[in-house]
PyMOL commands that place a pseudoatom at each C-alpha (Angstrom):
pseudoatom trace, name=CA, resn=UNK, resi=1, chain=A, elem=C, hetatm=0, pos=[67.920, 72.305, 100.441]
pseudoatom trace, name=CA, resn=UNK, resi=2, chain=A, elem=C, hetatm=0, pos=[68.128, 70.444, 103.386]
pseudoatom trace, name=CA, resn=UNK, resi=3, chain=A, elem=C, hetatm=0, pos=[70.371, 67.407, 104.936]
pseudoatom trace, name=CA, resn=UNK, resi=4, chain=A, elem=C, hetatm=0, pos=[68.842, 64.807, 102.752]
pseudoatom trace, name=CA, resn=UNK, resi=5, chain=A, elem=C, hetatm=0, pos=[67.759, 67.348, 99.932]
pseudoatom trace, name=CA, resn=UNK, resi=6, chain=A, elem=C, hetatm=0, pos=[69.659, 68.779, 96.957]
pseudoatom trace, name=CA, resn=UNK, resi=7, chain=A, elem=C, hetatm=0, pos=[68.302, 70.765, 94.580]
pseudoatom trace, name=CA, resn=UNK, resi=8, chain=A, elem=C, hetatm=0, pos=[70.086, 70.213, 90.780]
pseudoatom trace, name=CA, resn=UNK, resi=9, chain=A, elem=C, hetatm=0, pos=[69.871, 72.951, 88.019]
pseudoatom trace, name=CA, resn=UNK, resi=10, chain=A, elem=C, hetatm=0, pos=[71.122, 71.994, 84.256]
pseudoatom trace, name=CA, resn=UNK, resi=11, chain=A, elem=C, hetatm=0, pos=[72.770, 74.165, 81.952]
pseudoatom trace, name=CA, resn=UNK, resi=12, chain=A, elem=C, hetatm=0, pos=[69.340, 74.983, 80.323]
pseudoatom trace, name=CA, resn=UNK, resi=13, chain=A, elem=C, hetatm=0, pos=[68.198, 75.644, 83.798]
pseudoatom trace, name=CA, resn=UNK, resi=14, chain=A, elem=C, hetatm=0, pos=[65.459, 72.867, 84.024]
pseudoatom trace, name=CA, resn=UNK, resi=15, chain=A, elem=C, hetatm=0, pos=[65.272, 72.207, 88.108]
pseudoatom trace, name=CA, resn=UNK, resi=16, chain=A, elem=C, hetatm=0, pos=[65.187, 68.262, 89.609]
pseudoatom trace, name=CA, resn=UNK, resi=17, chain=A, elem=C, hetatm=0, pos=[65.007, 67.286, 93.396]
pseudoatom trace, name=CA, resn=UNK, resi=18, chain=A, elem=C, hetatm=0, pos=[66.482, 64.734, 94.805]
pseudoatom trace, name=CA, resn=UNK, resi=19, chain=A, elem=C, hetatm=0, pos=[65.986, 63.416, 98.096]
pseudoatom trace, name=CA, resn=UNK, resi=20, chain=A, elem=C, hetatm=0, pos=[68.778, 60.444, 99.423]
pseudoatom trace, name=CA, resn=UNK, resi=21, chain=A, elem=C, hetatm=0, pos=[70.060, 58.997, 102.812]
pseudoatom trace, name=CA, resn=UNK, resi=22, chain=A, elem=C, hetatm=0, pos=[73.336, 60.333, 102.136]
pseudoatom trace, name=CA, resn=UNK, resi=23, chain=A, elem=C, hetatm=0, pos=[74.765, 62.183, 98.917]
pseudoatom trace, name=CA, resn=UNK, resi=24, chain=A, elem=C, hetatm=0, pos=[78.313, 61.681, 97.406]
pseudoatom trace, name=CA, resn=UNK, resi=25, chain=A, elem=C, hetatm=0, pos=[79.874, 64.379, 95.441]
pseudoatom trace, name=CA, resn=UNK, resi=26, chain=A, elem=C, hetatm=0, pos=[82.441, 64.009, 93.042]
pseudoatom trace, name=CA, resn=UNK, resi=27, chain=A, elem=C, hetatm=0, pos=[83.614, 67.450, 91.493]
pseudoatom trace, name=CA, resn=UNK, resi=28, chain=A, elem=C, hetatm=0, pos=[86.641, 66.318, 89.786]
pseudoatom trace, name=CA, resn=UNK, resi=29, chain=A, elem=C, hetatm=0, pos=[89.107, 68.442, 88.311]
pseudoatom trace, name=CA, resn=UNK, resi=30, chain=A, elem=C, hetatm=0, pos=[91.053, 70.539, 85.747]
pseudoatom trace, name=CA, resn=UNK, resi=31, chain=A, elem=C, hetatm=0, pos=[93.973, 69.900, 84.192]
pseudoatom trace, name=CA, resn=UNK, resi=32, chain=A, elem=C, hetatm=0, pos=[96.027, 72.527, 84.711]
pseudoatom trace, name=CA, resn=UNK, resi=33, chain=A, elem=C, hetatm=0, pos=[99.854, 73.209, 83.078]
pseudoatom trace, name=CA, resn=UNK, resi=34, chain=A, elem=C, hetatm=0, pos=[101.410, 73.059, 86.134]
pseudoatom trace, name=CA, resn=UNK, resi=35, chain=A, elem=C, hetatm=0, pos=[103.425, 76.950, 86.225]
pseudoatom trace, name=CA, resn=UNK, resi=36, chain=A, elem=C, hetatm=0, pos=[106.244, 75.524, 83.920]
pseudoatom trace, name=CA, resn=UNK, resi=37, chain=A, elem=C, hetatm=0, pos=[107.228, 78.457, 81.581]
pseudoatom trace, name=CA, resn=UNK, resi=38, chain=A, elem=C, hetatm=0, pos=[105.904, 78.220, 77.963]
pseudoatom trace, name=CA, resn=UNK, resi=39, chain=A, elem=C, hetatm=0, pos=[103.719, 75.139, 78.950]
pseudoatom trace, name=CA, resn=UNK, resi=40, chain=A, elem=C, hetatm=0, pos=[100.237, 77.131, 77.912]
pseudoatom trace, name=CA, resn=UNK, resi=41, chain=A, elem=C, hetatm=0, pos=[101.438, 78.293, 75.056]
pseudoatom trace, name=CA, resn=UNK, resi=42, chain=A, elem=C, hetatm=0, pos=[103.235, 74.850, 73.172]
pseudoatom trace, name=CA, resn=UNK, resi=43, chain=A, elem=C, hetatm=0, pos=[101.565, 72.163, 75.117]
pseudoatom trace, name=CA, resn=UNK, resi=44, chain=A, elem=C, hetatm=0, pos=[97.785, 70.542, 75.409]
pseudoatom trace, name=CA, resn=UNK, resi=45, chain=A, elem=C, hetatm=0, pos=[95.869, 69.477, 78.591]
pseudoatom trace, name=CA, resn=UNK, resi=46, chain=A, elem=C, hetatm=0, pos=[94.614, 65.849, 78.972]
pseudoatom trace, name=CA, resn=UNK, resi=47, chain=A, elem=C, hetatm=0, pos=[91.404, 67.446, 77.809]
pseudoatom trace, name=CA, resn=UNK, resi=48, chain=A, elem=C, hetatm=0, pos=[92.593, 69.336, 74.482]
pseudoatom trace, name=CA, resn=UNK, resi=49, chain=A, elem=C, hetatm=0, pos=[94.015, 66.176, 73.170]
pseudoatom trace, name=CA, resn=UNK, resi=50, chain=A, elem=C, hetatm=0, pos=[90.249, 64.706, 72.492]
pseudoatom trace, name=CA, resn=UNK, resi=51, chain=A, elem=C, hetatm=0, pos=[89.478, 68.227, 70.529]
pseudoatom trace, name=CA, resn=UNK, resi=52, chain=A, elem=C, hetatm=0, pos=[92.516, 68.329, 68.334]
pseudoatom trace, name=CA, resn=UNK, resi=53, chain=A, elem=C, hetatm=0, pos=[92.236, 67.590, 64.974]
pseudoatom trace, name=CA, resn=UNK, resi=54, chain=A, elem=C, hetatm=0, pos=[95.675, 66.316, 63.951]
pseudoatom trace, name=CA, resn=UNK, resi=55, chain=A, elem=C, hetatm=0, pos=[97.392, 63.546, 65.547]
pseudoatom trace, name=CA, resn=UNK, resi=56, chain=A, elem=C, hetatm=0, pos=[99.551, 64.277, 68.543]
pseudoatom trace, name=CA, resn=UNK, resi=57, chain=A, elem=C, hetatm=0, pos=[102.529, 62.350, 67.527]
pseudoatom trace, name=CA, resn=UNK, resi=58, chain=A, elem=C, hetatm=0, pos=[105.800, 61.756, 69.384]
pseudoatom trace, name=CA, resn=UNK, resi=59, chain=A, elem=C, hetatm=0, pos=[104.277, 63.154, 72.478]
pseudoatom trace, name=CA, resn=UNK, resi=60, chain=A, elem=C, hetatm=0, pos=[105.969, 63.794, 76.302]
pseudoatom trace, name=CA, resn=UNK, resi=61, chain=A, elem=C, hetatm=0, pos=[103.132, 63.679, 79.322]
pseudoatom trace, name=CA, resn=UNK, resi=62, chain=A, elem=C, hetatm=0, pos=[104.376, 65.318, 81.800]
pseudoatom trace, name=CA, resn=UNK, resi=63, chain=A, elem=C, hetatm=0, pos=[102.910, 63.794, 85.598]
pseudoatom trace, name=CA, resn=UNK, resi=64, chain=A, elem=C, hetatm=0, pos=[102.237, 59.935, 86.692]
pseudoatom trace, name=CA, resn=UNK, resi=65, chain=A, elem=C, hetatm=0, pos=[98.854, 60.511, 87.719]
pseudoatom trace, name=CA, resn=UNK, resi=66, chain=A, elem=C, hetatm=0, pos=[95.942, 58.265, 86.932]
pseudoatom trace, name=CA, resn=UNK, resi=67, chain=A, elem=C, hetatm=0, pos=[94.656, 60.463, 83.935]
pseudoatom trace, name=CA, resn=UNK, resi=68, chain=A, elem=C, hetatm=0, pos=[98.497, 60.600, 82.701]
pseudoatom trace, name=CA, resn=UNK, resi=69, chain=A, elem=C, hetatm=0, pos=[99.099, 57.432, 82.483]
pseudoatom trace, name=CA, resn=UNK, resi=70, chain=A, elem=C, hetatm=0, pos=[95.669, 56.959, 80.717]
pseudoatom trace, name=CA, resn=UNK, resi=71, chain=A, elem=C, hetatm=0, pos=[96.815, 59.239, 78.032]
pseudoatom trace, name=CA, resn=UNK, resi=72, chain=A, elem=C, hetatm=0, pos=[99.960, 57.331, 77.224]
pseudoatom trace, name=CA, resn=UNK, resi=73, chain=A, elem=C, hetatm=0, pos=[98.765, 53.855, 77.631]
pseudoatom trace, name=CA, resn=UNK, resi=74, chain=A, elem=C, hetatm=0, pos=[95.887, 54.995, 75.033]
pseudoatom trace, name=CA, resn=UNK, resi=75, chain=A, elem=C, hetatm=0, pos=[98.074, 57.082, 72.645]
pseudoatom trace, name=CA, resn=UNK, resi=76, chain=A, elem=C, hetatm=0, pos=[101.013, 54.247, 72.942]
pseudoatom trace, name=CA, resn=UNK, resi=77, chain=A, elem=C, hetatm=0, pos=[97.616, 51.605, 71.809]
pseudoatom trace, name=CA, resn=UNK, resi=78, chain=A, elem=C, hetatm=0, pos=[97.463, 53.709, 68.957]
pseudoatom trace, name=CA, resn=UNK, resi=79, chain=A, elem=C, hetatm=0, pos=[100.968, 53.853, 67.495]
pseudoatom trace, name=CA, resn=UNK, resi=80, chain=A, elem=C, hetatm=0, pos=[102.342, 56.940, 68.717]
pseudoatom trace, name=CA, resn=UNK, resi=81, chain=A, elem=C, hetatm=0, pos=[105.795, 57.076, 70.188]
pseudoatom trace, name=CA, resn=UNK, resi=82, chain=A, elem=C, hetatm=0, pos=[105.208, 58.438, 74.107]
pseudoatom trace, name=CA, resn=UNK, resi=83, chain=A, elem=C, hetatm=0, pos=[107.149, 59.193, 77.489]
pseudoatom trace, name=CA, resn=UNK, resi=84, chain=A, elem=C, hetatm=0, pos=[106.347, 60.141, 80.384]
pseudoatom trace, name=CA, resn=UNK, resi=85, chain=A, elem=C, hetatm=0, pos=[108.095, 62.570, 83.077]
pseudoatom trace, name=CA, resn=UNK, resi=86, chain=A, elem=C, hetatm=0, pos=[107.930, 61.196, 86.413]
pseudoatom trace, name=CA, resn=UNK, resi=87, chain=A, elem=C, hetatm=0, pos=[108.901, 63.984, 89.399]
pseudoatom trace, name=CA, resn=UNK, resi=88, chain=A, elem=C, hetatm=0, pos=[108.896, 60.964, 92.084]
pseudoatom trace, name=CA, resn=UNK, resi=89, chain=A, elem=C, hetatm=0, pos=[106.369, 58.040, 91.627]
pseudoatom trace, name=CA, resn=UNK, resi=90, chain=A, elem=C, hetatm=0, pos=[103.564, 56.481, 89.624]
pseudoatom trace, name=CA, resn=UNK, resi=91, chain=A, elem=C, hetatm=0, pos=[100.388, 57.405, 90.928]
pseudoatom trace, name=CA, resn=UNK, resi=92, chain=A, elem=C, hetatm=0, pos=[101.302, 59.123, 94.105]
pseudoatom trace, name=CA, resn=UNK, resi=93, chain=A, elem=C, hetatm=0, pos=[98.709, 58.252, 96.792]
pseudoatom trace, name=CA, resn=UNK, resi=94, chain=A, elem=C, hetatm=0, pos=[97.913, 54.732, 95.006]
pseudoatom trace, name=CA, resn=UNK, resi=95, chain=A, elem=C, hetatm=0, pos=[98.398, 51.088, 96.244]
pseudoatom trace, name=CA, resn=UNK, resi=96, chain=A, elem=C, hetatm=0, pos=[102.267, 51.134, 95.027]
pseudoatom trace, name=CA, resn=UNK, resi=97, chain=A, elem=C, hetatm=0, pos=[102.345, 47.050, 93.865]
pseudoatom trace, name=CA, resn=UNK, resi=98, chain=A, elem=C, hetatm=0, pos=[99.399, 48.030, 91.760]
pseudoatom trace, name=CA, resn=UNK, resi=99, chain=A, elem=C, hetatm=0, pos=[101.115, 51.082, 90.876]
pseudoatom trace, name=CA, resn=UNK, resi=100, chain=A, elem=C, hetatm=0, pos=[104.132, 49.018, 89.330]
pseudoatom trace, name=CA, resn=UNK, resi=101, chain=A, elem=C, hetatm=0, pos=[101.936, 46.420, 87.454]
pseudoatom trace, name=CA, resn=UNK, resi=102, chain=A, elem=C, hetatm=0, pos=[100.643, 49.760, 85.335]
pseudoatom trace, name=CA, resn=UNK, resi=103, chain=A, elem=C, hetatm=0, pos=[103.851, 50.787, 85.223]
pseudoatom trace, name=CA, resn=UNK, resi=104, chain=A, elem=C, hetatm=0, pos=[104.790, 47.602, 83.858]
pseudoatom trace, name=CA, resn=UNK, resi=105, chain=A, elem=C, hetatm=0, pos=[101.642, 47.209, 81.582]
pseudoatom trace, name=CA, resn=UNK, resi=106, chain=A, elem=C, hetatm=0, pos=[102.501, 50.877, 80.378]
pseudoatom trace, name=CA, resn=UNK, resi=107, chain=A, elem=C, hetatm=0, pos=[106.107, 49.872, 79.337]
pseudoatom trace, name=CA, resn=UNK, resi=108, chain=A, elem=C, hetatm=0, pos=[104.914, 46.531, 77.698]
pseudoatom trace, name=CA, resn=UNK, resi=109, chain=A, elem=C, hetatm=0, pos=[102.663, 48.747, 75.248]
pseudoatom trace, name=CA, resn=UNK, resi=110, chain=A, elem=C, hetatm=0, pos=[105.945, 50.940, 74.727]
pseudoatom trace, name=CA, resn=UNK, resi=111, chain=A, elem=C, hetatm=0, pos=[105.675, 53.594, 76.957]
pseudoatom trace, name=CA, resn=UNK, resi=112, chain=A, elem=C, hetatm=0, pos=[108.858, 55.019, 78.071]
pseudoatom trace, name=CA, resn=UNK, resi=113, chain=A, elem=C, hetatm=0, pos=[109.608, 56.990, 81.336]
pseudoatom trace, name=CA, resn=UNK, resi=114, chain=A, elem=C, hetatm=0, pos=[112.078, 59.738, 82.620]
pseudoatom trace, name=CA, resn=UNK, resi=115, chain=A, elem=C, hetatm=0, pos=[112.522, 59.461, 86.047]
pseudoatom trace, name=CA, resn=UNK, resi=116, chain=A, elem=C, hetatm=0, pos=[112.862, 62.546, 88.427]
pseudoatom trace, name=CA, resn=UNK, resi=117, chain=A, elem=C, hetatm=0, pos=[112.589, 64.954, 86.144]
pseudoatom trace, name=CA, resn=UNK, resi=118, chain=A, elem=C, hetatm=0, pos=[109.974, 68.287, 85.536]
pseudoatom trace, name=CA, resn=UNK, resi=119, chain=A, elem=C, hetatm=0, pos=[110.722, 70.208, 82.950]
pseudoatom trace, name=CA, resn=UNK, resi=120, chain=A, elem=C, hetatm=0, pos=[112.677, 73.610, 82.790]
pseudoatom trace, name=CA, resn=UNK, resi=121, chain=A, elem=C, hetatm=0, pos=[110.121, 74.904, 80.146]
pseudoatom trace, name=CA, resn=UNK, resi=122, chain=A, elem=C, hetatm=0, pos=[108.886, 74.942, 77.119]
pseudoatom trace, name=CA, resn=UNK, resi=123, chain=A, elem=C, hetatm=0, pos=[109.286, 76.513, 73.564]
pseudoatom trace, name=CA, resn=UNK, resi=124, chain=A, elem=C, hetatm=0, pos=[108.731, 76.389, 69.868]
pseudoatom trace, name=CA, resn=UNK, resi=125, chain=A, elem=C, hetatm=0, pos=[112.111, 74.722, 68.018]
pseudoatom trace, name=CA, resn=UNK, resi=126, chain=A, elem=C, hetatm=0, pos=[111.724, 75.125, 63.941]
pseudoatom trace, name=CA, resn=UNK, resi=127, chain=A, elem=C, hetatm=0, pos=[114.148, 72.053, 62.460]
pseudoatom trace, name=CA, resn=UNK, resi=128, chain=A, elem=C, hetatm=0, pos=[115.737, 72.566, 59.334]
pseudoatom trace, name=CA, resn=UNK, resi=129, chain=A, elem=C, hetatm=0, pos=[114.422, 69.179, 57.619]
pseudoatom trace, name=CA, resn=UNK, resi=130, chain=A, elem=C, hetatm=0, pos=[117.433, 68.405, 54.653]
for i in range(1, 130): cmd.bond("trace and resi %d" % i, "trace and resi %d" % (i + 1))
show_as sticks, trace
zoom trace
């Protein structure tokens, strides 16, 4: 509304005002299957994997970012046998010796990683079980 004004609208539509000095806004972001072929129709998003109603699994997270590594370390906590495909670096952008003490915390919990990799694609395999 004006430099120290914003005016916030809910879903339902019910207005607030709030005045401040200065405003900080966080937006944050989508996951998003990063182009690989097949990924949007045989993998999950960071976000899916709280909707699902079977377990995940062996699972592969592909990325090193902050909310990847999340995902591991939590579904590693919880039994599930998970690696992660690094293109470069853990948490590109971030403090690197902290960066390595996750990476080290991650592999302690049984995380593995495959370094500079991305994947080719992805697709459906049915295995003949004997």
């Amino acid at each position: 509304m004006d430099a120290h004004t914003v005016k916030l609208i809910d879903k339902r539509g019910k207005e607030e005002t709030v005045t401040a000095d200065k405003f900080c806004i966080a937006t944050g972001g989508r996951p998003n299957y990063g182009g690989f072929e097949g990924a949007e129709e045989n993998c999950i998003s960071s976000d899916d994997i709280f909707w699902r109603k079977k377990q995940p699994g062996k699972t592969l997270v592909v990325g090193a970012s902050y909310i990847a590594l999340e995902c591991a370390g939590f579904l590693a906590s919880l039994g599930f046998d998970v690696t992660v495909m690094v293109r470069s670096i853990l948490l590109r952008g971030f403090d690197q010796e902290i960066a390595g003490k996750i990476r080290v915390a991650c592999e302690e919990a049984g995380v593995k990683f495959i370094e500079g990799s991305v994947p080719a694609k992805f697709e459906k395999v049915q295995f003949k079980t004997a």
